[in-house]
C-alpha positions, 0 to 999 in steps of 0.5 A: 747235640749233646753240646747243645744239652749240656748248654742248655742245662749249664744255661738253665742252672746259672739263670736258676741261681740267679733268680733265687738269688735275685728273688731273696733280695726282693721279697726280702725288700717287700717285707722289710726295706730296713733289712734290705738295707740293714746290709749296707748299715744305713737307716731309712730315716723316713715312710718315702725311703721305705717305699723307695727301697721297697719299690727299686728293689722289691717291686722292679726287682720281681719283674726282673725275676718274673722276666727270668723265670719266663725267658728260662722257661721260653728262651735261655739264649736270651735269658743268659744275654739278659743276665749279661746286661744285668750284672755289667750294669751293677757292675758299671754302676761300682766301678763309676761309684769308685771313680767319682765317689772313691774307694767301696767299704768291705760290702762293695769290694764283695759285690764287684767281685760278685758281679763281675763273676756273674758277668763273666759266666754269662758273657762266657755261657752266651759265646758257648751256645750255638746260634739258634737263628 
């Protein structure tokens, strides 16, 4: 039983990270998408770019947070698997940029590192925690 706690609240504290993480970067893309981009230095040249930014990464990134926040509130077991997915895909996404685009700037090589982290400890978190079915 205390396995299944400290579980739990190592499950709770990663899924709590990430939404804080996750909701900066959208609320943060809400109130400016050129600041959200400032941090990959391009420009948005254009009200369509602004709204592009604004809606990937604020709008869907708020339902991905609004997601977290009821699976930790409701399920761990699936908010860690969710997270597991989610950060293999950003994951993915740089290693395939590598592949056919070429090496990644200084902000790339960070977040690959970054997300292959995140991917790790919940792949790790998920394989630790009992089965609940």
């Amino acid at each position: 039983m205390e396995a299944q706690k400290k579980g739990q609240v190592i499950s709770r504290i990663y899924i709590g990270f990430s939404i804080l993480s996750l909701a900066y970067v959208s609320l943060l893309s809400l109130y400016s998408p050129q600041m959200t981009m400032d941090l990959v230095q391009t420009t948005l040249p254009n009200t369509d770019a602004m709204s592009s930014i604004r809606g990937i990464y604020g709008g869907v990134g708020m339902v991905i947070v609004a997601t977290l926040v009821y699976l930790f509130m409701k399920d761990v077991r699936k908010g860690v698997q969710f997270l597991a997915v989610f950060w293999f895909a950003y994951l993915f996404s740089r290693l395939l940029t590598m592949w056919i685009d070429g090496p990644l700037g200084d902000f790339g090589k960070q977040w690959l590192v970054i997300e292959s982290v995140m991917c790790l400890i919940a792949v790790t978190i998920t394989y630790s925690l009992p089965k609940t079915e």
